[in-house]
VEXPAKE-36602 format. One record per residue: residue number from 1; residue in three letters; y, z, x of N, C-alpha, C in turn. Coordinates in steps of 0.001 Angstrom, whole numbers. Layout:
VEXPAKE-36602
+-----+---------+---------+---------+---------+----------+---------+---------+---------+---------+---------+
! num ! residuo ! n_north !    n_up !  n_east ! ca_north !   ca_up ! ca_east ! c_north !    c_up !  c_east !
+-----+---------+---------+---------+---------+----------+---------+---------+---------+---------+---------+
! NUM !     ALA !       Y !       Z !       X !        Y !       Z !       X !       Y !       Z !       X !
...
+-----+---------+---------+---------+---------+----------+---------+---------+---------+---------+---------+
This chain:
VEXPAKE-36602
+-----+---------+---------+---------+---------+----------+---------+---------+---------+---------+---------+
! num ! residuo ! n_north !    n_up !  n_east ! ca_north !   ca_up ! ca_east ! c_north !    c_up !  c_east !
+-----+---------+---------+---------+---------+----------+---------+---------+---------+---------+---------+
!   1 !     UNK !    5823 !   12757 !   17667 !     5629 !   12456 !   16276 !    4139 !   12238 !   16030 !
!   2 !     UNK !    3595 !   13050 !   14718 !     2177 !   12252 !   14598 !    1293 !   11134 !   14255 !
!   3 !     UNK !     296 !   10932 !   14154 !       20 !    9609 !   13543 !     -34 !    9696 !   12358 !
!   4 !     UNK !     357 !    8711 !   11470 !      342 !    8818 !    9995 !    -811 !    8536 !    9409 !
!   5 !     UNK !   -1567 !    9118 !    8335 !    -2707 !    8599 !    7859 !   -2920 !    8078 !    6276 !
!   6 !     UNK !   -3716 !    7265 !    6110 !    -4180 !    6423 !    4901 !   -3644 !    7390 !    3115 !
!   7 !     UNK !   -2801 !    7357 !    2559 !    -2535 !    8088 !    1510 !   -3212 !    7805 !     331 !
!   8 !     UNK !   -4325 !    6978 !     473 !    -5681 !    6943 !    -276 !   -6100 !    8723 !    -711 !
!   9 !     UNK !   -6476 !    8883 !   -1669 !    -7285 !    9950 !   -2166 !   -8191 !   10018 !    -948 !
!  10 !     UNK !   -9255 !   10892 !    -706 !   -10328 !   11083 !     111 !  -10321 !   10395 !    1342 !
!  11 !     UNK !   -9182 !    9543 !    2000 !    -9403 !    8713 !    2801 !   -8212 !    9251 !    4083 !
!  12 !     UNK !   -9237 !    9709 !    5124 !    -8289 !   10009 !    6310 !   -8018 !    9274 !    7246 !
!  13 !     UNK !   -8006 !    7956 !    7606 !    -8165 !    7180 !    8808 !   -6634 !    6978 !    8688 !
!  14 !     UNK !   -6642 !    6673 !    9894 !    -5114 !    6110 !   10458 !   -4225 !    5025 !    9663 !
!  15 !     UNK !   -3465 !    5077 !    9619 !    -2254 !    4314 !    8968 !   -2232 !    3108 !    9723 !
!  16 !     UNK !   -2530 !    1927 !    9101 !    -2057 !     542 !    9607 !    -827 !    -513 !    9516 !
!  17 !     UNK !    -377 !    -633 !    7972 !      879 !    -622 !    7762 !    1284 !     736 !    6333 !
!  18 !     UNK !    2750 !    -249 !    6418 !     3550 !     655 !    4913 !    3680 !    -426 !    4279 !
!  19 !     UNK !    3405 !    -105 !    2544 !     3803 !    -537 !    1515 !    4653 !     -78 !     738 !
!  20 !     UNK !    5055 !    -936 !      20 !     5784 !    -477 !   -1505 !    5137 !     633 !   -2481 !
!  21 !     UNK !    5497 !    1368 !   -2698 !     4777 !    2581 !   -3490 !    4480 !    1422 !   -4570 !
!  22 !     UNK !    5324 !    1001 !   -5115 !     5358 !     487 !   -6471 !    4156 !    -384 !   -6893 !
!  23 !     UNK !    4065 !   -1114 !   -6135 !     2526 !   -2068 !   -5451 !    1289 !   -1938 !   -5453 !
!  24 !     UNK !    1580 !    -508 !   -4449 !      541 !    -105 !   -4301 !    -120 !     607 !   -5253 !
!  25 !     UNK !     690 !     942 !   -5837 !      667 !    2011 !   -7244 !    -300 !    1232 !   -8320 !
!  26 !     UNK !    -153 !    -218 !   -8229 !     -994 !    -667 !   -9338 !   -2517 !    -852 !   -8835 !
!  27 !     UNK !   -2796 !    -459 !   -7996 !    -4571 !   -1281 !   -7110 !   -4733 !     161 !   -6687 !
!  28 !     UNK !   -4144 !    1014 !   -6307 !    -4818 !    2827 !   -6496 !   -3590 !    3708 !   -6911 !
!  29 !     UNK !   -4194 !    4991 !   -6912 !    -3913 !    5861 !   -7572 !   -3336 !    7150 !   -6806 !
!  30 !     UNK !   -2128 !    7770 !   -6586 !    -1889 !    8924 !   -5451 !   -1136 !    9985 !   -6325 !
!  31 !     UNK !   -1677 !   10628 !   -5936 !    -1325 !   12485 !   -6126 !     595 !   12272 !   -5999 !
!  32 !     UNK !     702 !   11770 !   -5001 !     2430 !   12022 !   -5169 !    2759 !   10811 !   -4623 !
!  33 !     UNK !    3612 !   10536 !   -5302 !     4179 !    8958 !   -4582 !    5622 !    8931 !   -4614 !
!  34 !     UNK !    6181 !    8378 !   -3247 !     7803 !    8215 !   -2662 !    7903 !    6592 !   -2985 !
!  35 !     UNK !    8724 !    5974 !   -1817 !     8990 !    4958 !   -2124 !    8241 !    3552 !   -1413 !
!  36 !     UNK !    7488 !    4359 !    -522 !     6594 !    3357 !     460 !    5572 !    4179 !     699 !
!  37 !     UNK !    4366 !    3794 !    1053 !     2993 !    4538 !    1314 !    1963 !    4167 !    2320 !
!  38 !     UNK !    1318 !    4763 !    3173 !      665 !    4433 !    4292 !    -768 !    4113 !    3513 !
!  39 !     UNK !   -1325 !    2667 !    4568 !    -2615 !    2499 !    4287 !   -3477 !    2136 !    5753 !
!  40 !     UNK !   -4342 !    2526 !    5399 !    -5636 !    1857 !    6762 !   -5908 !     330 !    6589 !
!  41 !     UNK !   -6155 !     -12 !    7600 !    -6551 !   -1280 !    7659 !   -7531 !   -2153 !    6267 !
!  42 !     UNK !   -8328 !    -758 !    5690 !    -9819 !   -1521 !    4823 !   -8683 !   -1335 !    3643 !
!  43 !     UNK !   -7958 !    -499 !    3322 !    -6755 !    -270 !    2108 !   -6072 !   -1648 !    2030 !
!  44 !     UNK !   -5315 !   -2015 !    2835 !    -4395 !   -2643 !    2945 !   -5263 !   -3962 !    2944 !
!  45 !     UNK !   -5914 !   -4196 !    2827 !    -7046 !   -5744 !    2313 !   -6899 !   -5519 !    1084 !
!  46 !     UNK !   -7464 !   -4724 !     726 !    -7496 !   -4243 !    -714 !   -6123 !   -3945 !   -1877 !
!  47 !     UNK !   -5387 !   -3927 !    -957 !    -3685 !   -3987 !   -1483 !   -3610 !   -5551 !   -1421 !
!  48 !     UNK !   -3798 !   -6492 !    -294 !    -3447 !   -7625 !    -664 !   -3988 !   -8393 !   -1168 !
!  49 !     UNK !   -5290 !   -8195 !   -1754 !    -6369 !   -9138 !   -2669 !   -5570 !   -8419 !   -4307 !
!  50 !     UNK !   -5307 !   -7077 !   -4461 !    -5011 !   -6634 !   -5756 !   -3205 !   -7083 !   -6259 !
!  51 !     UNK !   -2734 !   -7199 !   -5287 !    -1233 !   -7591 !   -5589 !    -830 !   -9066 !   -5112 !
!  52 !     UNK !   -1919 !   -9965 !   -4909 !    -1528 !  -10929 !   -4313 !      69 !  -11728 !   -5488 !
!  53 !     UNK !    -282 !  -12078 !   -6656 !      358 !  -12649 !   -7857 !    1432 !  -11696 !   -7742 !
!  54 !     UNK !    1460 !  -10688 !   -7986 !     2921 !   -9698 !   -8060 !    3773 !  -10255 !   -6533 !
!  55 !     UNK !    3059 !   -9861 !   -5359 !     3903 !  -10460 !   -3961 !    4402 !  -11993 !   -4297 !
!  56 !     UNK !    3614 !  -13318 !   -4907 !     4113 !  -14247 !   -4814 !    5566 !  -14250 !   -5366 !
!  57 !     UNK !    5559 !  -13536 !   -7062 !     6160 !  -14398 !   -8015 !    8038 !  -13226 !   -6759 !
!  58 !     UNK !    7772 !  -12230 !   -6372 !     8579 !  -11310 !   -5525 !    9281 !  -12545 !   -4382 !
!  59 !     UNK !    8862 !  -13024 !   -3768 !     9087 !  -13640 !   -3229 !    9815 !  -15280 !   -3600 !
!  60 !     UNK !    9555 !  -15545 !   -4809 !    10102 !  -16471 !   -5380 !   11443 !  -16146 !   -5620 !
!  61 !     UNK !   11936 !  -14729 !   -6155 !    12887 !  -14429 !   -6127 !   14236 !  -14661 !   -5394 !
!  62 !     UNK !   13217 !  -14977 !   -3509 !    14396 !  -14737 !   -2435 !   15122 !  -15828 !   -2475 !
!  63 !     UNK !   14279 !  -17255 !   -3338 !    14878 !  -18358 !   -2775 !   16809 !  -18654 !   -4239 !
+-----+---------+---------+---------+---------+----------+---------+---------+---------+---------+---------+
């Protein structure tokens, strides 16, 4: 299987985790989007500084 890479526009580095398309969808912008999306390590900072408030109030939910 290959390695998955960053589904950032212009950005090829390796995949660090998966997100929520939906999420991610609000802090960038992708050509085609499923239901989860690969990011690099410098992305995925940048996913959790831009969605921090959306993840909390998500999580309030579980209780």
């Amino acid at each position: 299987m290959g390695k998955k890479t960053c589904e950032v526009p212009e950005c090829g580095e390796e995949s660090y985790q998966t997100v929520p398309a939906d999420l991610a969808s609000k802090v960038f912008t992708f050509k085609e989007i499923g239901t989860k999306v690969h990011l690099c390590r410098k992305h995925y900072k940048e996913y959790k500084k831009g969605t921090k408030n959306d993840r909390e109030l998500r999580r309030m939910d579980w209780v």
